[in-house]
N, CA, C and O atoms as a GROMACS GRO file, in nm:
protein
  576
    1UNK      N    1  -0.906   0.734   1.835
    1UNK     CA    2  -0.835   0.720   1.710
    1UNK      C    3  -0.870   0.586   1.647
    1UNK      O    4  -0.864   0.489   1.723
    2UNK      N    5  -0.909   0.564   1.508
    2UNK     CA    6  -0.926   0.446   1.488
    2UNK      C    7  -0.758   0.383   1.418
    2UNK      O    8  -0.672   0.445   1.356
    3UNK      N    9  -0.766   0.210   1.469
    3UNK     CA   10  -0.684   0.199   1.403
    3UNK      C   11  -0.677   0.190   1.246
    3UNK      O   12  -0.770   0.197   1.165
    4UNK      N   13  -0.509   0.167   1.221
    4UNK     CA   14  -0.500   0.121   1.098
    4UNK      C   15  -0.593   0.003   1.012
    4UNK      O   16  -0.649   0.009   0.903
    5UNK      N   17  -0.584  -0.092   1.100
    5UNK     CA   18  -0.643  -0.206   1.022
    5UNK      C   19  -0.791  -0.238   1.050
    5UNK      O   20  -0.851  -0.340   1.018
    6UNK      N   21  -0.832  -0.146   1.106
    6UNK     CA   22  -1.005  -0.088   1.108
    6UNK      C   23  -1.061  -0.016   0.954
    6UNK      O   24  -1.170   0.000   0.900
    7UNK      N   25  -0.919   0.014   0.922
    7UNK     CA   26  -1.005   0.095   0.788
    7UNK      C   27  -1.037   0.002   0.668
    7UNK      O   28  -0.990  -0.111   0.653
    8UNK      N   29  -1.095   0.044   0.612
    8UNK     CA   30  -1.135  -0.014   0.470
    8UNK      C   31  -0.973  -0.012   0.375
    8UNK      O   32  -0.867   0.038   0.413
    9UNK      N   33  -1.000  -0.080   0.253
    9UNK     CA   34  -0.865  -0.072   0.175
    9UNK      C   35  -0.887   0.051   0.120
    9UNK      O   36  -0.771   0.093   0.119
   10UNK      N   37  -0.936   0.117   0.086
   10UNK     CA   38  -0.993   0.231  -0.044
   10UNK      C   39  -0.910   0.323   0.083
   10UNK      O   40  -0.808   0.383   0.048
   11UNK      N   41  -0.946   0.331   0.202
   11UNK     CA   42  -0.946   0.442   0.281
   11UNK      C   43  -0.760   0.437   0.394
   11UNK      O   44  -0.711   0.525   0.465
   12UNK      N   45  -0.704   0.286   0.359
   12UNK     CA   46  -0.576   0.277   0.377
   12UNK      C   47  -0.458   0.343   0.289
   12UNK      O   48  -0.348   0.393   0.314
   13UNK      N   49  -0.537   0.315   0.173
   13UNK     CA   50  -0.467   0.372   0.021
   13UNK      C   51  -0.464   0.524   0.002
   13UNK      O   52  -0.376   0.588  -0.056
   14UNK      N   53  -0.586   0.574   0.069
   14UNK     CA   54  -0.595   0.700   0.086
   14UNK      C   55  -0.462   0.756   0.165
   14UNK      O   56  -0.364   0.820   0.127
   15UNK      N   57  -0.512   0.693   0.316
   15UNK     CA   58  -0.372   0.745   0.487
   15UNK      C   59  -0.255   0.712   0.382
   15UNK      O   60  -0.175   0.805   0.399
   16UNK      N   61  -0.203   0.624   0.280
   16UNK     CA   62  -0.091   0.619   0.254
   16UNK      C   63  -0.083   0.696   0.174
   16UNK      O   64   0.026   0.752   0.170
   17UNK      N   65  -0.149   0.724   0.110
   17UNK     CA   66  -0.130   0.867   0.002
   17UNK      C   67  -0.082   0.999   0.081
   17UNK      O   68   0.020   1.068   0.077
   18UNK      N   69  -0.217   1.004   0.163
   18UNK     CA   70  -0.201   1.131   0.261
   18UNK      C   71  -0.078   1.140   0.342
   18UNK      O   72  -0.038   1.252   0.374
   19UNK      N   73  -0.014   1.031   0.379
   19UNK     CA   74   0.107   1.024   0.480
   19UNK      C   75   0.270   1.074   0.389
   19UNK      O   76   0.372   1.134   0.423
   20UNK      N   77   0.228   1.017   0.276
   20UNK     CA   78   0.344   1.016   0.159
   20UNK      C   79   0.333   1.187   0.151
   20UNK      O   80   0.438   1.252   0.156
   21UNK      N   81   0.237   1.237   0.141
   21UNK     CA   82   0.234   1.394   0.086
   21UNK      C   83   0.288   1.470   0.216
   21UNK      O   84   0.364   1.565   0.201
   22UNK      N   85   0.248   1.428   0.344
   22UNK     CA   86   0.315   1.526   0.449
   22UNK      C   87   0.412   1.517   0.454
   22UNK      O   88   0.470   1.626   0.451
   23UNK      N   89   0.503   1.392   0.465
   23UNK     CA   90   0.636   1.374   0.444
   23UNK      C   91   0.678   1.421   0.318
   23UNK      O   92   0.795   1.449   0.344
   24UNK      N   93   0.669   1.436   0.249
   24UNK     CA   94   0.660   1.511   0.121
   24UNK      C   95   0.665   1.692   0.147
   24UNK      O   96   0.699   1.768   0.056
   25UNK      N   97   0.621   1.744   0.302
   25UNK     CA   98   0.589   1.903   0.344
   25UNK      C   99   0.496   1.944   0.231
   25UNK      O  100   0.468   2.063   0.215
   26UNK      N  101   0.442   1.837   0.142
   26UNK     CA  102   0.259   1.859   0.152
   26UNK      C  103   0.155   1.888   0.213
   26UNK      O  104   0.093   1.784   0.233
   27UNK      N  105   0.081   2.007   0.270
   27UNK     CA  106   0.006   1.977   0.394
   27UNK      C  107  -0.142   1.991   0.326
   27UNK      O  108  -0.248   2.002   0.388
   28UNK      N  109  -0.126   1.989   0.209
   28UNK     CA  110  -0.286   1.998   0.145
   28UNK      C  111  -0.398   1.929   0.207
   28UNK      O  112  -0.509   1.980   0.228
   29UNK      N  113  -0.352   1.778   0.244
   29UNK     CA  114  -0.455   1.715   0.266
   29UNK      C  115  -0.452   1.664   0.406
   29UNK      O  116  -0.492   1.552   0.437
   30UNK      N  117  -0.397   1.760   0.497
   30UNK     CA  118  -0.358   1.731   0.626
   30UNK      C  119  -0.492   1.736   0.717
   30UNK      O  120  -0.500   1.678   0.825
   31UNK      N  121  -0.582   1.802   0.668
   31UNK     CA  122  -0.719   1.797   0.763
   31UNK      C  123  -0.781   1.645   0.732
   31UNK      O  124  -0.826   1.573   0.821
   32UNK      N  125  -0.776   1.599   0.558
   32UNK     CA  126  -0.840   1.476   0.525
   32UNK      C  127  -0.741   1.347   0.640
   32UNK      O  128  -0.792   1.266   0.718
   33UNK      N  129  -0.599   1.370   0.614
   33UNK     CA  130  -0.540   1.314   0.680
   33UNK      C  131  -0.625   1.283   0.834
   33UNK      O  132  -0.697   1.187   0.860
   34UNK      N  133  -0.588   1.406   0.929
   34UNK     CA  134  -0.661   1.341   1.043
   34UNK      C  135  -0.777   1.359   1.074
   34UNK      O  136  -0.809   1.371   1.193
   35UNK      N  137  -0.905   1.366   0.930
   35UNK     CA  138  -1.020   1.308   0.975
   35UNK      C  139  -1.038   1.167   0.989
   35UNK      O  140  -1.112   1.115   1.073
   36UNK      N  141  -0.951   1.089   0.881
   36UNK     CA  142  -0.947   0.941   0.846
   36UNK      C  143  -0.930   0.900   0.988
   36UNK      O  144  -1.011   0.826   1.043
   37UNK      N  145  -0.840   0.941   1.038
   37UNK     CA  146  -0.778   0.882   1.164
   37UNK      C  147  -0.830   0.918   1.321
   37UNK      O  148  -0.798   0.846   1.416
   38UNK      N  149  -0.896   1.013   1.332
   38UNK     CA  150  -0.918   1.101   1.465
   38UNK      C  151  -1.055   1.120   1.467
   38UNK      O  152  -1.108   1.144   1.576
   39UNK      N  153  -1.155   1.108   1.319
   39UNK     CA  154  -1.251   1.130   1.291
   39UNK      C  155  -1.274   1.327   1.321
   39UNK      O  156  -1.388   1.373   1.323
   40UNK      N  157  -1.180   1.398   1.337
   40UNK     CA  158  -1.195   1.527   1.362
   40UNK      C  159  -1.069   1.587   1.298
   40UNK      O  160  -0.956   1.540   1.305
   41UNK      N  161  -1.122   1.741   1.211
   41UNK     CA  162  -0.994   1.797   1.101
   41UNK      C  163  -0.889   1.908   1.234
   41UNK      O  164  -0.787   1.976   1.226
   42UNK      N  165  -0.979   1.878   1.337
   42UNK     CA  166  -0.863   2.007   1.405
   42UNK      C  167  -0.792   1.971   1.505
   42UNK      O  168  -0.784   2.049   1.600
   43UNK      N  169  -0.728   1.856   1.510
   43UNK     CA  170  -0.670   1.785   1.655
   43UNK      C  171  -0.583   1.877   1.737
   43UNK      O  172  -0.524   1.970   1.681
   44UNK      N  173  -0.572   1.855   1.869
   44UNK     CA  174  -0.479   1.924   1.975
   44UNK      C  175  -0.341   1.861   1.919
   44UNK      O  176  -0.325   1.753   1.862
   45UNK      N  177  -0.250   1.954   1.950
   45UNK     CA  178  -0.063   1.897   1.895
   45UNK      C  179  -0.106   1.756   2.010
   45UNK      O  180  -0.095   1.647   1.954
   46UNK      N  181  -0.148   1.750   2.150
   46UNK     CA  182  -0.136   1.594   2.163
   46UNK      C  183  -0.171   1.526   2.080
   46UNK      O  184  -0.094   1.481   1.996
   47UNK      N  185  -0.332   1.494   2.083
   47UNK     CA  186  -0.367   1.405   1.953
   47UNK      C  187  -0.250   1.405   1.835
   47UNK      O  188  -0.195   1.301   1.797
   48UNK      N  189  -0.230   1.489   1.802
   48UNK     CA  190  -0.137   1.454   1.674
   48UNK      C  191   0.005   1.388   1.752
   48UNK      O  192  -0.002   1.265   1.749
   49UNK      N  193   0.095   1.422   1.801
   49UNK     CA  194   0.189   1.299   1.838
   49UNK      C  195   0.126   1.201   1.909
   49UNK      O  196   0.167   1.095   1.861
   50UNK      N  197   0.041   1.176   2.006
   50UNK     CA  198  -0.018   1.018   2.028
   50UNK      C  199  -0.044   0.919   1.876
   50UNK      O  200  -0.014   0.800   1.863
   51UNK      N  201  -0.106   1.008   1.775
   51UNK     CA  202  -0.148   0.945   1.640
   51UNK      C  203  -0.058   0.916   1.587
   51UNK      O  204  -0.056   0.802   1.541
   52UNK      N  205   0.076   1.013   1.564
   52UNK     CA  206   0.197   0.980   1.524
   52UNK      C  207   0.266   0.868   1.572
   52UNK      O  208   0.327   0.796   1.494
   53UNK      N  209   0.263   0.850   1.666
   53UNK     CA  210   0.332   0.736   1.771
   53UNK      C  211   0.281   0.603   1.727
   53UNK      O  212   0.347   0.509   1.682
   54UNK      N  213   0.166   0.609   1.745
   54UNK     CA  214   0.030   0.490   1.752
   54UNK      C  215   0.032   0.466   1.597
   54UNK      O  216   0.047   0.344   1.583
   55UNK      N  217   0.023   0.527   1.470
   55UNK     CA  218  -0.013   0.481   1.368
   55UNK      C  219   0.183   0.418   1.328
   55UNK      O  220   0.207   0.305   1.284
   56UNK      N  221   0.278   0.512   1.355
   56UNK     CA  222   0.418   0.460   1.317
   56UNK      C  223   0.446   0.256   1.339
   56UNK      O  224   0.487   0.168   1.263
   57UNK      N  225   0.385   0.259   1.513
   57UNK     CA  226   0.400   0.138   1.534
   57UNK      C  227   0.306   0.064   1.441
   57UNK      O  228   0.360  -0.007   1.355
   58UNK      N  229   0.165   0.069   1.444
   58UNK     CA  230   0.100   0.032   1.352
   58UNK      C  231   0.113  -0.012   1.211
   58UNK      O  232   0.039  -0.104   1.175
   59UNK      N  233   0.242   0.067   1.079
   59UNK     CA  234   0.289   0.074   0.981
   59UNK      C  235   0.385  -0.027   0.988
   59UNK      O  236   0.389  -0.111   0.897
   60UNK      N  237   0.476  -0.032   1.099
   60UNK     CA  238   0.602  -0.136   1.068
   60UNK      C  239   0.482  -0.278   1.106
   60UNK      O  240   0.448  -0.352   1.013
   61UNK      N  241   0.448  -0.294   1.197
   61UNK     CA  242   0.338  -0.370   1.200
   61UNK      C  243   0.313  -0.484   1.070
   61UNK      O  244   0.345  -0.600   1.041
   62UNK      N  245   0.223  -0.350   1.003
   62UNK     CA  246   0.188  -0.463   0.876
   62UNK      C  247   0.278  -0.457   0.751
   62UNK      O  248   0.228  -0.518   0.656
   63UNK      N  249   0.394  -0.402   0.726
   63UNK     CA  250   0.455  -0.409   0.680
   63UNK      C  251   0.564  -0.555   0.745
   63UNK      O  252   0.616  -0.636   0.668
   64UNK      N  253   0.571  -0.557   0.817
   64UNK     CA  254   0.607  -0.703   0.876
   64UNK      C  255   0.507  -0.838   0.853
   64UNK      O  256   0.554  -0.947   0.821
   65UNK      N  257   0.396  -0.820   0.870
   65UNK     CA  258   0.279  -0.876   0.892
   65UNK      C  259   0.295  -0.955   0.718
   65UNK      O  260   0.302  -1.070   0.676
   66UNK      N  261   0.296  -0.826   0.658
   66UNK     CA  262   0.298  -0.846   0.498
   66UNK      C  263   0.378  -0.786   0.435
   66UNK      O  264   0.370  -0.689   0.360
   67UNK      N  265   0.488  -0.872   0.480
   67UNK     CA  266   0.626  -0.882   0.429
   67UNK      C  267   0.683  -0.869   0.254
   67UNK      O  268   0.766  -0.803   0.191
   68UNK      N  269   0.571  -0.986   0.224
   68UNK     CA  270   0.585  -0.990   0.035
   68UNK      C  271   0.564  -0.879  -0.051
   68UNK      O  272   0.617  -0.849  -0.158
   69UNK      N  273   0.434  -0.798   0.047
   69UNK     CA  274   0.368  -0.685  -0.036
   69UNK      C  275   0.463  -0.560  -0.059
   69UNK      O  276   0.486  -0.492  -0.160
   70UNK      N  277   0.515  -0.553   0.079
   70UNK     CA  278   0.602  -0.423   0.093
   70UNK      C  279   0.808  -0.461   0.034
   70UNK      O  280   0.902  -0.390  -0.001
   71UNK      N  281   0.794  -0.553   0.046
   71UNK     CA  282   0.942  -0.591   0.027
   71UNK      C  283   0.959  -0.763  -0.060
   71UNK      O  284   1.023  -0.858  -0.014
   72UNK      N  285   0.892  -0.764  -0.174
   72UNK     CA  286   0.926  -0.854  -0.248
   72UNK      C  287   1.082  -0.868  -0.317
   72UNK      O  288   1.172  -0.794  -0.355
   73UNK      N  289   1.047  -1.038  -0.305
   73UNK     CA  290   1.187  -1.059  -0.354
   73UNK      C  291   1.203  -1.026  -0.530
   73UNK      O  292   1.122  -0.990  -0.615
   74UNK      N  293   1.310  -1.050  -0.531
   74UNK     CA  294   1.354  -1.009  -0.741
   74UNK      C  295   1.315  -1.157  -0.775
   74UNK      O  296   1.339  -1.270  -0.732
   75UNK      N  297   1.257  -1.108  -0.857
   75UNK     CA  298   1.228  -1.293  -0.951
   75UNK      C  299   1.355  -1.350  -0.998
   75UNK      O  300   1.417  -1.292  -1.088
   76UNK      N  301   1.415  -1.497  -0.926
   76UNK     CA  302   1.555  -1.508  -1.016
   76UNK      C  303   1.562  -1.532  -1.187
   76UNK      O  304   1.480  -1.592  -1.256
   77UNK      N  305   1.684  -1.467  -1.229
   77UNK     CA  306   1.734  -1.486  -1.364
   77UNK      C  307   1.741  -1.605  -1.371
   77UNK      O  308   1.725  -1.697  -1.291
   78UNK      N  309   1.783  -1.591  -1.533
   78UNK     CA  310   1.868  -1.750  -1.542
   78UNK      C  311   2.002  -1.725  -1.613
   78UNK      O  312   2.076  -1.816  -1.650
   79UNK      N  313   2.031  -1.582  -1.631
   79UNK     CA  314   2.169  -1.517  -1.639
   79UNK      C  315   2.208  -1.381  -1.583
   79UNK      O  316   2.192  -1.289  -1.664
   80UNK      N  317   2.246  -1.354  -1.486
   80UNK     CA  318   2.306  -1.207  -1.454
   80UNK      C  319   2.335  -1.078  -1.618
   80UNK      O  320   2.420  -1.068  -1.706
   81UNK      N  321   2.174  -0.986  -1.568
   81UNK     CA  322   2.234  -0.908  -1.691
   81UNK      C  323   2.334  -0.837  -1.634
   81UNK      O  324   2.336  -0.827  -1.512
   82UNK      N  325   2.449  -0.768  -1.727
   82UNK     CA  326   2.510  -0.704  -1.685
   82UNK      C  327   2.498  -0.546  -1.693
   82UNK      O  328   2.542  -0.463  -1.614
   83UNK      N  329   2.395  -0.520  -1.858
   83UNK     CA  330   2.356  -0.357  -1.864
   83UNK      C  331   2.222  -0.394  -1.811
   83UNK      O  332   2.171  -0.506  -1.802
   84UNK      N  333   2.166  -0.258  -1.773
   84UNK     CA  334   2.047  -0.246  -1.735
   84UNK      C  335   1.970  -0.244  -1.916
   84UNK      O  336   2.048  -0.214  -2.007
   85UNK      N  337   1.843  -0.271  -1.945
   85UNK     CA  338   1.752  -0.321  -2.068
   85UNK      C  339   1.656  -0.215  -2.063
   85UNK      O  340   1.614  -0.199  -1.948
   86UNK      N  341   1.603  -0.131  -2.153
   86UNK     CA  342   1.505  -0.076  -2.176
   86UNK      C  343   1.374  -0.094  -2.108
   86UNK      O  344   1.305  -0.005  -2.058
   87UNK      N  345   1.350  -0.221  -2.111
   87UNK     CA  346   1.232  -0.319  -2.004
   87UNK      C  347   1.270  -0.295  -1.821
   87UNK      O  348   1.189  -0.296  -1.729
   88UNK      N  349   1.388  -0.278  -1.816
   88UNK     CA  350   1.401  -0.248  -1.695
   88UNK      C  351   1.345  -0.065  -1.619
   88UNK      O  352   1.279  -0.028  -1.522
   89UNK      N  353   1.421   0.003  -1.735
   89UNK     CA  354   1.370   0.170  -1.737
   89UNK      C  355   1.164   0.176  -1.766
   89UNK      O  356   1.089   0.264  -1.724
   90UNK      N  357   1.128   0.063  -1.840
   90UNK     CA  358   1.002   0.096  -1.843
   90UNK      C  359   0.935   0.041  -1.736
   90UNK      O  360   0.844   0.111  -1.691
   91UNK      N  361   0.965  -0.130  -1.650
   91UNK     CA  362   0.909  -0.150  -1.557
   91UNK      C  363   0.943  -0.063  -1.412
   91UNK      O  364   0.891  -0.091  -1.305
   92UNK      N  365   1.054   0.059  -1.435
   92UNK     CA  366   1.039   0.090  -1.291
   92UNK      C  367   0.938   0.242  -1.310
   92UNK      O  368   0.858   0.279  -1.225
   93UNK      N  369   0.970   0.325  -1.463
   93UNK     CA  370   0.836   0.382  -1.474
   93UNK      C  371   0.701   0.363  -1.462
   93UNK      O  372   0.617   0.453  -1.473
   94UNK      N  373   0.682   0.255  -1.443
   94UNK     CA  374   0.536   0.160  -1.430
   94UNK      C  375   0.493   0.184  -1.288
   94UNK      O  376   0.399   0.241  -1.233
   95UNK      N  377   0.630   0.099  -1.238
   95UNK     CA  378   0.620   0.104  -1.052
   95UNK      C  379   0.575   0.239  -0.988
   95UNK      O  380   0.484   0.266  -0.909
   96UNK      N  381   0.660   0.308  -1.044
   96UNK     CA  382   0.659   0.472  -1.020
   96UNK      C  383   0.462   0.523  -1.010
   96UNK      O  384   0.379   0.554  -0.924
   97UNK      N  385   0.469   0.504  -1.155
   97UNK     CA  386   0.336   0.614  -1.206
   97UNK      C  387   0.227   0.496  -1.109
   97UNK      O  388   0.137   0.564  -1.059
   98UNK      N  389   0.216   0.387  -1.082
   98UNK     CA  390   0.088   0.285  -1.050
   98UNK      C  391   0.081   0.294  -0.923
   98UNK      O  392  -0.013   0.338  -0.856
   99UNK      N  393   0.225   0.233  -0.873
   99UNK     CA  394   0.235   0.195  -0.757
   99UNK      C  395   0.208   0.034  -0.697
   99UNK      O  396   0.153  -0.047  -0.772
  100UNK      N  397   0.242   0.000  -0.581
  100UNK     CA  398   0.221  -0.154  -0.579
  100UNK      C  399   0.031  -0.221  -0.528
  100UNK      O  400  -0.020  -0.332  -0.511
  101UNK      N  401  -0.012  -0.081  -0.519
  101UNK     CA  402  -0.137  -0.161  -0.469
  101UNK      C  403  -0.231  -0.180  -0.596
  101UNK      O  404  -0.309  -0.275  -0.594
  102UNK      N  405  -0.226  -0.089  -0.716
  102UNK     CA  406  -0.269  -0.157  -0.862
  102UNK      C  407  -0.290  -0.260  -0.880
  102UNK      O  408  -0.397  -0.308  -0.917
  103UNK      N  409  -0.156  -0.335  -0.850
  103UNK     CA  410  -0.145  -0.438  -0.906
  103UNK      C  411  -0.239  -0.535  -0.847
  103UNK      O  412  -0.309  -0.614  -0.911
  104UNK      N  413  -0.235  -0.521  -0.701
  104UNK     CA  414  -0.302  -0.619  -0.555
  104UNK      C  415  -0.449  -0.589  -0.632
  104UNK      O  416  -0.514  -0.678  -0.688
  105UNK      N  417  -0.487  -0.454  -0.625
  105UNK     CA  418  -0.606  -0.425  -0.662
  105UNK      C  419  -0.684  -0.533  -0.790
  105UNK      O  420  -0.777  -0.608  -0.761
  106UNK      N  421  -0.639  -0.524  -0.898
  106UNK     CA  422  -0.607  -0.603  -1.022
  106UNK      C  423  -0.640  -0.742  -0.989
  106UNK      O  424  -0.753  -0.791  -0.988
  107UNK      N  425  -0.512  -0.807  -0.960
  107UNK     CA  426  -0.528  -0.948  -0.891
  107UNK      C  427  -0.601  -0.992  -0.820
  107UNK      O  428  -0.617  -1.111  -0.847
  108UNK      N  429  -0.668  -0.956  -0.726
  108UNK     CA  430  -0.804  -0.931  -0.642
  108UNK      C  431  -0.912  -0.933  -0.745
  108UNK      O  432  -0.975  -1.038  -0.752
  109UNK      N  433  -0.948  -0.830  -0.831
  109UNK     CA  434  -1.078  -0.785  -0.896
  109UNK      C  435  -1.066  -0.949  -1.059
  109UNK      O  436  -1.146  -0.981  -1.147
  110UNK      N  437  -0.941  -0.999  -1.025
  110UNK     CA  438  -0.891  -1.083  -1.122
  110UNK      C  439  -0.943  -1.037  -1.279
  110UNK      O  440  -1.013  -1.091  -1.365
  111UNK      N  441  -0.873  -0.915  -1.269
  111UNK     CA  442  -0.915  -0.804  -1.392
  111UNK      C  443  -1.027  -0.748  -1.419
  111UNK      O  444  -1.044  -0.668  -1.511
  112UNK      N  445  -1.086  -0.774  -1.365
  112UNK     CA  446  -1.234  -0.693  -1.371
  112UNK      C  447  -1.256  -0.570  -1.313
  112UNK      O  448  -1.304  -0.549  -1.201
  113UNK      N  449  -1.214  -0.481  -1.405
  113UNK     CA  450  -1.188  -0.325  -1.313
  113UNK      C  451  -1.355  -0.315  -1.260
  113UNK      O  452  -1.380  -0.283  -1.144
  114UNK      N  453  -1.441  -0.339  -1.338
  114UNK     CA  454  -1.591  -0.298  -1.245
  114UNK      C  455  -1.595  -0.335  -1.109
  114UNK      O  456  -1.676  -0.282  -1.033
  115UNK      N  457  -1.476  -0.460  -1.054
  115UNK     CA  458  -1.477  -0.482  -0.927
  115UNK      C  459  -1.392  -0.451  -0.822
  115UNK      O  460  -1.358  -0.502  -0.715
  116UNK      N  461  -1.362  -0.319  -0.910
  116UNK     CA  462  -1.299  -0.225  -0.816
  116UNK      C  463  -1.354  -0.157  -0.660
  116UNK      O  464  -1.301  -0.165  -0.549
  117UNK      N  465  -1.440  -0.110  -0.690
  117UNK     CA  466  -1.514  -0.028  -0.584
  117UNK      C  467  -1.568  -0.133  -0.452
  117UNK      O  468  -1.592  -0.097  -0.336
  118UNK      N  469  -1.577  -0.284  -0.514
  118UNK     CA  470  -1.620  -0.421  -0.420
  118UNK      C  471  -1.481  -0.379  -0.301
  118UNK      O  472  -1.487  -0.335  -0.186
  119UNK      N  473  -1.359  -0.414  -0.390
  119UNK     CA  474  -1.254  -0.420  -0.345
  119UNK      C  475  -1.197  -0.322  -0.235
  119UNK      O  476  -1.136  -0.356  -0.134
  120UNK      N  477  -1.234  -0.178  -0.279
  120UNK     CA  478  -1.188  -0.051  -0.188
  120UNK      C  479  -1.253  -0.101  -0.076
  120UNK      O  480  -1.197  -0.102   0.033
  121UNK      N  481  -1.371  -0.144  -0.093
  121UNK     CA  482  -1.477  -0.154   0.064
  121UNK      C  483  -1.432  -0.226   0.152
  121UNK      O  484  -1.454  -0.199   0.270
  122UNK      N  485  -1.318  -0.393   0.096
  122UNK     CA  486  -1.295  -0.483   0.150
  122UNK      C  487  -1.234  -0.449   0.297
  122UNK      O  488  -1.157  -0.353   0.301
  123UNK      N  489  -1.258  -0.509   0.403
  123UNK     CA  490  -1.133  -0.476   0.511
  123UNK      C  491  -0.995  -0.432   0.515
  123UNK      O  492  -0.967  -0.368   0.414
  124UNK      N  493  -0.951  -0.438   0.552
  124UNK     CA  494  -0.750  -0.415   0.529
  124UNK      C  495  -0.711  -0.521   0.540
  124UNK      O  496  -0.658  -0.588   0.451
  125UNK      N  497  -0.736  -0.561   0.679
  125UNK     CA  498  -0.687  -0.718   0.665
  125UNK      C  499  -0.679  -0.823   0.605
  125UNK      O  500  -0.595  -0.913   0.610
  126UNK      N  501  -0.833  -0.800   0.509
  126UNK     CA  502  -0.855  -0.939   0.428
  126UNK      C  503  -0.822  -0.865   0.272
  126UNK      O  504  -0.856  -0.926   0.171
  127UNK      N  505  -0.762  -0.743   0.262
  127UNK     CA  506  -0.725  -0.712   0.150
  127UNK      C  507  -0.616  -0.764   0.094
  127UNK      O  508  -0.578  -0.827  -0.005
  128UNK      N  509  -0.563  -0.692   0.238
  128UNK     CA  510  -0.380  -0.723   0.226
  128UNK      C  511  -0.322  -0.886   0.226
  128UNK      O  512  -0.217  -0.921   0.172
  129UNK      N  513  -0.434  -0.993   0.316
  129UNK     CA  514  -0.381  -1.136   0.330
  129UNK      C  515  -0.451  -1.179   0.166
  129UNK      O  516  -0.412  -1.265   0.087
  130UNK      N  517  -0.538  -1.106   0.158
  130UNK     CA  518  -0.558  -1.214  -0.045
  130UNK      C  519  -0.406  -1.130  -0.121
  130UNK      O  520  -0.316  -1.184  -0.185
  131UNK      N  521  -0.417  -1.027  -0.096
  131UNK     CA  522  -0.318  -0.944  -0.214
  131UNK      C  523  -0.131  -0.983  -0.192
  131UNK      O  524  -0.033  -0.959  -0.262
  132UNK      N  525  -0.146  -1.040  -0.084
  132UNK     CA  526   0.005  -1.082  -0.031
  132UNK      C  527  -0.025  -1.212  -0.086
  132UNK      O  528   0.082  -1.256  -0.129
  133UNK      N  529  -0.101  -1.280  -0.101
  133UNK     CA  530  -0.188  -1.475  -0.114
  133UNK      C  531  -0.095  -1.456  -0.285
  133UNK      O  532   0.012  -1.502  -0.326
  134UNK      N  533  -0.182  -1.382  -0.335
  134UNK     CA  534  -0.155  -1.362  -0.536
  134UNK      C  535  -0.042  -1.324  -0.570
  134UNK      O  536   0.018  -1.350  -0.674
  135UNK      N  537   0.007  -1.227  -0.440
  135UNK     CA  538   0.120  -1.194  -0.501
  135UNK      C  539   0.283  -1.295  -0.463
  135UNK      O  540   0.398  -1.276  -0.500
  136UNK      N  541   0.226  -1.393  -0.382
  136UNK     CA  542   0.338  -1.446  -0.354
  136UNK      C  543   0.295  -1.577  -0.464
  136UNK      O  544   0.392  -1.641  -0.505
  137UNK      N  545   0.178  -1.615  -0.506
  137UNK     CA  546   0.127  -1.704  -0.600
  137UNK      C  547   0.196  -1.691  -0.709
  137UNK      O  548   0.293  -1.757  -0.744
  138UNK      N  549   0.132  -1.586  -0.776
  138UNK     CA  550   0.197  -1.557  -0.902
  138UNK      C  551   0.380  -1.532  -0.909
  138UNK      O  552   0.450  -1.534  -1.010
  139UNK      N  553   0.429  -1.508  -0.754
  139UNK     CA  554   0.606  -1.524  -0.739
  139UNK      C  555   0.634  -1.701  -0.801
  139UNK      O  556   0.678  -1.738  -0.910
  140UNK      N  557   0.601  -1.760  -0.715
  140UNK     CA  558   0.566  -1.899  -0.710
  140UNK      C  559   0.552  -1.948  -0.860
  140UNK      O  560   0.629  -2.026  -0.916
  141UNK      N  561   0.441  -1.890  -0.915
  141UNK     CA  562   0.432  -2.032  -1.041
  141UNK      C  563   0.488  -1.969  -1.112
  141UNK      O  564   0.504  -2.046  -1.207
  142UNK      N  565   0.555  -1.836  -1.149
  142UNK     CA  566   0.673  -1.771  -1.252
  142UNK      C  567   0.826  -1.859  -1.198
  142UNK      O  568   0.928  -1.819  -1.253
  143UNK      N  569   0.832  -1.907  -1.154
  143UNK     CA  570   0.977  -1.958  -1.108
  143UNK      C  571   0.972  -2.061  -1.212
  143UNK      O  572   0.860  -2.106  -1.237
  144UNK      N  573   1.097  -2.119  -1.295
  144UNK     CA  574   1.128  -2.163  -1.380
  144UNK      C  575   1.214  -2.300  -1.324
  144UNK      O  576   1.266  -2.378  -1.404
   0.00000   0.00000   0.00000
């Protein structure tokens, strides 16, 4: 089984796509699913709970690891709104339709969508430690 943080970013973004849809009782892409991971579309029910087991620990992992990415803090106010703002309904439609690795993606390519495809190739590890780097940066110099 390869691990998680063996894969490329392009191909992490993928397992998280793919993982979101089974839990989802999506099974469309359940063979792509454990080729990524097993390198084979027809695993024995072992293989599949060893993978289950092994990739779960793996997930809290770097979600710990990279704390900012998965669980950022709220940027503080400088007054408690009390209604929710139009800007609020459009930035969580944003969140929704993009998702949070856009943004990493973005900040990384430092807008240069042509340097997208550089980016998918990058490691995981060194994706996620620049994209956690910018995103706790840009937390940082927005503070007032």
């Amino acid at each position: 089984m390869h691990k998680l943080t063996d894969l490329k970013a392009g191909e992490f973004i993928d397992f998280e796509n793919y993982y979101k849809e089974i839990i989802d009782n999506n099974f469309d892409n359940l063979d792509k699913f454990y080729l990524l991971l097993l390198g084979k579309d027809n695993p024995s029910e072992k293989e599949v709970l060893e993978c289950i087991e092994l990739i779960t620990k793996e997930l809290i992992e770097i979600k710990e690891t990279y704390y900012w990415l998965y669980n950022p803090p709220q940027m503080p106010t400088e007054s408690q709104q009390q209604q929710p703002t139009i800007g609020d309904d459009y930035r969580q439609e944003f969140a929704e339709d993009y998702g949070g690795y856009v943004e990493v993606i973005y900040m990384i390519c430092k807008g240069d969508i042509l340097k997208v495809p550089d980016v998918m190739q990058m490691k995981l590890t060194d994706f996620l430690y620049w994209g956690e780097y910018l995103l706790r940066k840009k937390f940082v110099e927005n503070i007032k």
